[in-house]
C-alpha positions as CSV (number, residue, x, y, z in Angstrom):
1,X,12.7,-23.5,3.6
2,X,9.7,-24.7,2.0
3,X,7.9,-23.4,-1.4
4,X,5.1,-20.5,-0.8
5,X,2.1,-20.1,-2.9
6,X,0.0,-16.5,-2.8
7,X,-3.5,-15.9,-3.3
8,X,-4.9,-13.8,-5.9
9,X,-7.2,-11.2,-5.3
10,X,-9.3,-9.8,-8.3
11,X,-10.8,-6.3,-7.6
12,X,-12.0,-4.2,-10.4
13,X,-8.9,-1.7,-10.3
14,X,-6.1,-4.3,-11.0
15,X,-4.4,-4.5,-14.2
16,X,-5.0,-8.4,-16.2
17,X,-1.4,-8.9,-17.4
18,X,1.3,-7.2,-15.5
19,X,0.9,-9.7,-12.2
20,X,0.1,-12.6,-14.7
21,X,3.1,-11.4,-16.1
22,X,5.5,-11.5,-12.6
23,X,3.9,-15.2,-12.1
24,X,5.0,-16.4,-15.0
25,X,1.2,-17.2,-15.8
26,X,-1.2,-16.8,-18.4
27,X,-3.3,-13.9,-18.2
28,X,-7.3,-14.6,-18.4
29,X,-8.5,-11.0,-19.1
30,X,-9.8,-11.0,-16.0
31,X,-8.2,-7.7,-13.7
32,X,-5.5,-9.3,-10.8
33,X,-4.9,-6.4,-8.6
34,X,-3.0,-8.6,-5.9
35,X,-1.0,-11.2,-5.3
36,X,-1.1,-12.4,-1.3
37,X,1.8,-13.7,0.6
38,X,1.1,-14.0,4.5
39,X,-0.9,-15.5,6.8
40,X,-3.9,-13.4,7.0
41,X,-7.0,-15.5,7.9
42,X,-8.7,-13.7,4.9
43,X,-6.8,-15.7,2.4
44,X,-3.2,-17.4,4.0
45,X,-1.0,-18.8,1.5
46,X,-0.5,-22.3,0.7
47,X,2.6,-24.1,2.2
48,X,2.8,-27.9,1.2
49,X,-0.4,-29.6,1.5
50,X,-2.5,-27.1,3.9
51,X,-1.9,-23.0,4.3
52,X,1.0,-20.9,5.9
53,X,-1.3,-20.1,8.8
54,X,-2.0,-23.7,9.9
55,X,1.6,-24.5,9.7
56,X,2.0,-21.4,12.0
57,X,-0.2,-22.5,14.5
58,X,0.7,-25.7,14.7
59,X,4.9,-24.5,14.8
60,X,4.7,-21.3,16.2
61,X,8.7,-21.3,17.0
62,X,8.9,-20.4,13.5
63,X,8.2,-17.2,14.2
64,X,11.0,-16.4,16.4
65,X,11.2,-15.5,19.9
66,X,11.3,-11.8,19.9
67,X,8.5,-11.6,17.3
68,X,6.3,-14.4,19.0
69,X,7.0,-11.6,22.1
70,X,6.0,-8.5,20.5
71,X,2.8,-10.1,18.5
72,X,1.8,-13.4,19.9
73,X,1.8,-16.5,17.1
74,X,1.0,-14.7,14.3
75,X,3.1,-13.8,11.4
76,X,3.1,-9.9,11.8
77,X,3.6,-9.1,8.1
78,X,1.8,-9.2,4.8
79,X,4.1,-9.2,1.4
80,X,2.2,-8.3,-1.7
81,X,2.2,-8.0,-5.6
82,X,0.0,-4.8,-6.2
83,X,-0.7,-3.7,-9.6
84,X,-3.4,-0.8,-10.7
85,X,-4.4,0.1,-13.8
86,X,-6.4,3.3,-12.5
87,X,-7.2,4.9,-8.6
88,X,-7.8,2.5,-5.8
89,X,-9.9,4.6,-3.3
90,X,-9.2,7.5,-1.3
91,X,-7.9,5.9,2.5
92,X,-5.8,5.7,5.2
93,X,-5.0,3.2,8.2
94,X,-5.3,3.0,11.7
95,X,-2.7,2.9,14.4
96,X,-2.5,0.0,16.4
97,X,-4.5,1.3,19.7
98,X,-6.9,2.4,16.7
99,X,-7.4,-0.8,15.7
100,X,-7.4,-2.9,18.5
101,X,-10.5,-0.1,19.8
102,X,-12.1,0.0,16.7
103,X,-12.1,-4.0,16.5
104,X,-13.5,-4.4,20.1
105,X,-16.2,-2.1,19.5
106,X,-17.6,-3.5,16.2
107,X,-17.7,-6.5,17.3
108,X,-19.7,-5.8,20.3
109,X,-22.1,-4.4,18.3
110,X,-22.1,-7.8,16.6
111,X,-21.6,-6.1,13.1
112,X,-20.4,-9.4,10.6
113,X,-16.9,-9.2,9.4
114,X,-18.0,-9.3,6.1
115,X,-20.8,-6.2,6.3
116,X,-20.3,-3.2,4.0
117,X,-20.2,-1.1,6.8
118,X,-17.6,-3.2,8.6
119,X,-14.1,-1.1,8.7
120,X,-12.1,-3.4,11.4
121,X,-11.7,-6.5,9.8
122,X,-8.9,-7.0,12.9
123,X,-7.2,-5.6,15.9
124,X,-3.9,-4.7,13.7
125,X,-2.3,-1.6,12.4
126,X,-1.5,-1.0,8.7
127,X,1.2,1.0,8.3
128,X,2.6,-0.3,4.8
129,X,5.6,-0.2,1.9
130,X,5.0,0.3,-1.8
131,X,8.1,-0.5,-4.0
132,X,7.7,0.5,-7.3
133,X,8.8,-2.2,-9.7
134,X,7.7,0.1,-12.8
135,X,6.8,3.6,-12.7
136,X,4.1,4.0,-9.9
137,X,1.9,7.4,-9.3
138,X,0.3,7.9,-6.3
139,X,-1.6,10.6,-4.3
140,X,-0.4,10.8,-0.6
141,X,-0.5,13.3,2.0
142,X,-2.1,16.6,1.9
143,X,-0.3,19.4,0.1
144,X,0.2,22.7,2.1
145,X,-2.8,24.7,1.9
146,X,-1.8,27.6,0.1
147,X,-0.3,25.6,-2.7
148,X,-3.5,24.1,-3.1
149,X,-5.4,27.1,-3.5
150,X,-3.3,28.5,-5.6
151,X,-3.4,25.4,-8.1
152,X,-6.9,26.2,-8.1
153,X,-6.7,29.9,-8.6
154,X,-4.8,28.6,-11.8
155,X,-7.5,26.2,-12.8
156,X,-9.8,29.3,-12.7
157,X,-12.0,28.3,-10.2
158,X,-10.8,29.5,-7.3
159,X,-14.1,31.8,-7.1
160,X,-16.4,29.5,-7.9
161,X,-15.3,27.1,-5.0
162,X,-14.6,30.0,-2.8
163,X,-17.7,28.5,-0.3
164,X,-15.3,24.8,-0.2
165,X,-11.8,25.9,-0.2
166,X,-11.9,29.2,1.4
167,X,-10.7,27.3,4.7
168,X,-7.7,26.9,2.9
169,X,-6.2,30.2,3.2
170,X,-8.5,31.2,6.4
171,X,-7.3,29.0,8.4
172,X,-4.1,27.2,9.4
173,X,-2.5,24.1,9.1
174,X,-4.3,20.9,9.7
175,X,-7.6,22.6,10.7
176,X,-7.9,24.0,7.0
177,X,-7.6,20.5,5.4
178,X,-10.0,18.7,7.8
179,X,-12.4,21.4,7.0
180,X,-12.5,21.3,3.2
181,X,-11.9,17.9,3.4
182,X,-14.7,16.8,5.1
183,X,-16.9,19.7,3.1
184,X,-15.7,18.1,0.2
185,X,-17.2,14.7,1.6
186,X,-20.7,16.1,1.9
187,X,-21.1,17.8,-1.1
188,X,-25.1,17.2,-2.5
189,X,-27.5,18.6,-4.8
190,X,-26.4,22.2,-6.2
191,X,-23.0,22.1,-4.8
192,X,-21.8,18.7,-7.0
193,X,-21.6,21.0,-10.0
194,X,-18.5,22.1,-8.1
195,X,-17.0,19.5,-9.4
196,X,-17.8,19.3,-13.3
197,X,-16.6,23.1,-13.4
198,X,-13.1,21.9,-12.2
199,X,-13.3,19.4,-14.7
200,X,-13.8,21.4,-17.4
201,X,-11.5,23.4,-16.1
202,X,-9.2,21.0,-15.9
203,X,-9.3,20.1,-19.7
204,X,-8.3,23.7,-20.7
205,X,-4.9,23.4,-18.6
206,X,-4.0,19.5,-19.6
207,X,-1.0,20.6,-21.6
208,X,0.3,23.0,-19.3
209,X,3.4,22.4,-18.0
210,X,5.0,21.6,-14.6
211,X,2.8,21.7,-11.7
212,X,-0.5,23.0,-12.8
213,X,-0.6,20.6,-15.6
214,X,0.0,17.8,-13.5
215,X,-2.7,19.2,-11.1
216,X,-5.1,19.4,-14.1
217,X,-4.6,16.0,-15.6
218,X,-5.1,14.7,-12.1
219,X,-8.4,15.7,-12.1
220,X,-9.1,13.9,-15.7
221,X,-7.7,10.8,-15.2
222,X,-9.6,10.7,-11.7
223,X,-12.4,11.9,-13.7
224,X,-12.4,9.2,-16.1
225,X,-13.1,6.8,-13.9
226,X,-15.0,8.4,-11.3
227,X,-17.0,10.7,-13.3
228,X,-18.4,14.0,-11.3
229,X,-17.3,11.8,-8.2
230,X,-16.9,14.9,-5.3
231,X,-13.7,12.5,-4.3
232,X,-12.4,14.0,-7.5
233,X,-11.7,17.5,-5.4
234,X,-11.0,16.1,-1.9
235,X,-7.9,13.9,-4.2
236,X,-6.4,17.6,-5.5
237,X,-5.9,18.2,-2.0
238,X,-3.1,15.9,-1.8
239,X,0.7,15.3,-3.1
240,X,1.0,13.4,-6.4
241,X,4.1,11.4,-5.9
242,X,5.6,9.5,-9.3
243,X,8.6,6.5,-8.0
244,X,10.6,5.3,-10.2
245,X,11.4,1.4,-10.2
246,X,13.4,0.7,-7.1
247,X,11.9,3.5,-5.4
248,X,9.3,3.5,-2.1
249,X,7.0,5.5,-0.3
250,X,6.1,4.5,2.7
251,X,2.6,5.0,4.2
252,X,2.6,5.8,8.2
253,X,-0.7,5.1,10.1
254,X,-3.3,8.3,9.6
255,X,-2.0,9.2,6.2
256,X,-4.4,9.7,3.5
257,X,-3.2,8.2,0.0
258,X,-4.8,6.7,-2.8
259,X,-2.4,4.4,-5.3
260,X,-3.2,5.5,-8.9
261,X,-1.4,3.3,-11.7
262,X,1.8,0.8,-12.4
263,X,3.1,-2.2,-10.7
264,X,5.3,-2.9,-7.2
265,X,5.9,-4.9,-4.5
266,X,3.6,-3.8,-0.9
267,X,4.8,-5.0,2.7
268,X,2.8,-4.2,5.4
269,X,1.5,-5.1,9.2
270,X,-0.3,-8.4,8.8
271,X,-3.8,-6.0,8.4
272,X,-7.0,-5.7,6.1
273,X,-7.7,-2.2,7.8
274,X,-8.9,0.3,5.5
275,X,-10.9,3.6,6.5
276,X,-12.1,5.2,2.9
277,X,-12.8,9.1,2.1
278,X,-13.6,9.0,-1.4
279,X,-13.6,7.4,-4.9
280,X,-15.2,4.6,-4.0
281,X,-19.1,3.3,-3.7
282,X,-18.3,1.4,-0.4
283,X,-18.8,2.5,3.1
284,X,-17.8,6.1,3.8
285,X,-17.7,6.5,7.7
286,X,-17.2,10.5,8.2
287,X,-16.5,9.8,12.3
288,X,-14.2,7.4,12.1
289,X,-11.9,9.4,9.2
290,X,-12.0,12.6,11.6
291,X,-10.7,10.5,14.3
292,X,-8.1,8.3,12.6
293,X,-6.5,10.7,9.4
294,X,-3.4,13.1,9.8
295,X,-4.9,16.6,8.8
296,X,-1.6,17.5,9.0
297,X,0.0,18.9,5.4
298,X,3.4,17.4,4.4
299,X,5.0,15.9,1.5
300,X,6.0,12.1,2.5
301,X,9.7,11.4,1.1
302,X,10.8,9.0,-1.7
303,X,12.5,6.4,0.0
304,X,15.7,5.0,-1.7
305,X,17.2,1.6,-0.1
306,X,20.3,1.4,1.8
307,X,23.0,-1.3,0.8
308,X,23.6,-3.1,4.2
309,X,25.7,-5.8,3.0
310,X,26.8,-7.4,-0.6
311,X,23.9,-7.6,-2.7
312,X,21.4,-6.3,0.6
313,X,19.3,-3.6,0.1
314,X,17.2,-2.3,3.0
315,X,14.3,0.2,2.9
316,X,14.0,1.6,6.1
317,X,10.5,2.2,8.0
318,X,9.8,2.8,11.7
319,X,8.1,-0.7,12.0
320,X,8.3,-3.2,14.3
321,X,5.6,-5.5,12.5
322,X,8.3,-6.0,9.1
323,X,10.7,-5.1,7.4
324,X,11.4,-5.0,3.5
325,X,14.1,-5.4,1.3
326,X,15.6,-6.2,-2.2
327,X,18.8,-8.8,-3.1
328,X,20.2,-8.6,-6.3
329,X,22.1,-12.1,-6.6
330,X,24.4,-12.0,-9.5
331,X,26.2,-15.5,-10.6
332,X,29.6,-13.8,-11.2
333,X,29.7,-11.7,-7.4
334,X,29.0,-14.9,-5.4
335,X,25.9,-15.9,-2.9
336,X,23.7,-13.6,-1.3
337,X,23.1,-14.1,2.6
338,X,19.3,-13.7,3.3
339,X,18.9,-11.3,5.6
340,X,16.4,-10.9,8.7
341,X,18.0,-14.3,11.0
342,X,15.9,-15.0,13.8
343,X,12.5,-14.2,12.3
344,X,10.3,-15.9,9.8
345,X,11.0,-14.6,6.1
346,X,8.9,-14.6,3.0
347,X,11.4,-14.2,-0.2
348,X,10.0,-13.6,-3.8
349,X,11.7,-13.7,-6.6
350,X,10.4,-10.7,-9.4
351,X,13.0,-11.5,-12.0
352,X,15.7,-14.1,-13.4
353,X,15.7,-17.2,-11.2
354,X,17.9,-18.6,-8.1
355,X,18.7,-21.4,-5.3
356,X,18.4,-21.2,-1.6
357,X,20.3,-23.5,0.0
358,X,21.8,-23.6,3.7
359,X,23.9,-26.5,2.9
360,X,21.5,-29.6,3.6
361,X,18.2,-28.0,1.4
362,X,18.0,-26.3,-1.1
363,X,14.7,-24.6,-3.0
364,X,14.5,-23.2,-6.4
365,X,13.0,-20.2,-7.0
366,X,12.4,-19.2,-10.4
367,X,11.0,-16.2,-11.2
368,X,7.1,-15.5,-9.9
369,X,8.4,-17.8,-6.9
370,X,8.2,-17.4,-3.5
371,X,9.7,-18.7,-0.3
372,X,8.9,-18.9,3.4
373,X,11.7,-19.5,5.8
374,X,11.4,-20.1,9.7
375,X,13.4,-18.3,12.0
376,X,15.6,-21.1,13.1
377,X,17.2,-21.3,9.6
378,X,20.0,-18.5,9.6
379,X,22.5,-19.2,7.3
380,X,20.5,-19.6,4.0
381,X,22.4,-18.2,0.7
382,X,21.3,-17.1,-2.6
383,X,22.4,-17.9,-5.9
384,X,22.1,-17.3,-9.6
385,X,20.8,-14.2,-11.5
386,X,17.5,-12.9,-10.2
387,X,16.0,-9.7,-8.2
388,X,14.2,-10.7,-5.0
389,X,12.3,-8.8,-2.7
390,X,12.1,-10.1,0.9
391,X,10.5,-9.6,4.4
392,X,10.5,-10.4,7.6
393,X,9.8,-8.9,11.3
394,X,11.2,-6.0,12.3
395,X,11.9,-7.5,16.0
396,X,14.3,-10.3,15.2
């Protein structure tokens, strides 16, 4: 057990107090949308005097057997503080034979990791958690069809953008969506009024209730910061999803989401893999989105954890590259045993503060803290009052 220190990463969409906050730091005024904890050669967190990643390559028994199998000596997980004040872009993530292609390909073509037009930064998948510490929104997969349309038949302007989302009810299923989708993506010239009549239209419905409303203050508060953007429509073709604290959504490979406000905890394959399709000024590659997003419409389910064991809750996901999960340790019920034996484990504490101890060590982790344990230490126990959110491999 050894004492884990993220990095912070300071994009323009991150709020400047609410990670501060978690951290138990002062905030500088400058936006922290993320707080790092992995071994990602992008930015590996600090463990004792050099990084989690050198520690991992010089040891890499702590990773387990069955995970060392599965993924080589890499730590297949990245555990994240993520906290928006307004829309990240509009994106989705590639599957593991995705990525391993797309990584073998750019890089014969000698394109620099760090070029605009780079989308494999590596050979992994991203399928990811978000855990909602505080009331998160976020827009993830597409709505069915004919509900769209009809949201925009309410706006008013279901005429007026009868040449984009006619597909909608002409068509069936996914094939409708990846047509207006990637219409949307190329609107130009005369066609980008399109989207400063649904705007406008927009404002007149902002007090409406139930789902038009919604749909109509979507489109302002996307507007507000991506003004006239044509993302702005291809967003209104997706689910808004609201979690409340303790709540999840979980984010499969191919699925097109874009986190819009509040704070939570993110666990996901040990990836920086992001292919964007809107609301953004960087790289928009319409190939590579055709080939790698889900055109498929459903509505992805709130996940709600599952109490495996005293003061163990589990949020299930199909991964094999993690797995996530919340302990509530509470003085007066006893220690908490740490799940996920027989792989490495990342443990952050969000609130109160606690001790892990196995009996010869023991670490404190106040709150803002974080953890790493190897795989060889199994019997490690929590105590005190605190909420911690943990991960580890999901092949143990």
């Amino acid at each position: 057990m050894q004492p884990l220190s993220g990095t912070v990463q300071r994009y323009d969409w991150g709020t400047t107090d609410a990670i501060a906050s978690i951290l138990d730091r002062p905030a500088d005024g400058r936006p922290v949308a993320e707080y790092w904890l992995g071994a990602h050669a992008s930015s590996p967190s600090r463990l004792g005097s050099g990084t989690l990643a050198e520690h991992i390559d010089s040891t890499p028994g702590v990773l387990g057997k069955r995970s060392r199998a599965a993924f080589g000596p890499h730590l297949p997980y990245l555990m994240k503080l993520l906290s928006a004040r307004h829309a990240l872009s509009i994106q989705a993530h590639p599957s593991r034979e995705q990525a391993i292609d797309g990584f073998a390909r750019e890089s014969r073509a000698g394109t620099p990791l760090d070029a605009p037009e780079r989308i494999y930064k590596d050979a992994w998948p991203k399928p990811e958690i978000l855990i909602a510490l505080e009331e998160f929104d976020s827009l993830a997969g597409f709505r069915d069809p004919h509900q769209t349309a009809a949201l925009f038949a309410a706006l008013g302007v279901a005429e007026s953008l009868d040449s984009v989302i006619g597909p909608l009810t002409e068509r069936k299923g996914p094939a409708a969506l990846a047509e207006v989708f990637l219409d949307v993506l190329s609107l130009d010239g005369e066609r980008r009024h399109l989207v400063d009549e649904t705007v406008a239209a927009a404002m007149q419905h902002r007090h409406d209730d139930g789902t038009v409303g919604e749909f109509a203050r979507t489109a302002l508060e996307l507007d507000a910061v991506f003004p006239a953007d044509r993302g702005i429509l291809a967003a209104l073709l997706m689910n808004r999803i609201t979690l409340h604290p303790g709540e999840a959504l979980f984010v499969p490979p191919g699925m097109m989401h874009a986190h819009l406000r509040g704070t939570g905890v993110e666990v996901m394959a040990n990836s920086d893999n992001v292919i964007r399709g809107g609301l953004t000024n960087k790289h928009i590659d319409v190939h590579e989105l055709i080939t790698v997003v889900d055109f498929n419409p459903w509505l992805p389910e709130v996940l709600h954890p599952r109490r495996t064991r005293r003061g163990v809750l589990k949020y299930q996901t199909p991964c094999s590259e993690f797995e996530a999960w919340r302990l509530l340790v509470d003085r007066s019920s006893g220690p908490v045993r740490v799940p996920g034996r027989g792989s490495a484990r990342i443990l952050l504490a969000v609130e109160g503060s606690c001790v892990l101890g196995d009996g010869r060590t023991t670490v404190q982790l106040p709150r803002g803290r974080a953890a790493f344990l190897s795989a060889d230490e199994r019997d490690v126990f929590v105590t005190g009052d605190a909420q911690v959110y943990g991960s580890s491999s999901g092949i143990r």
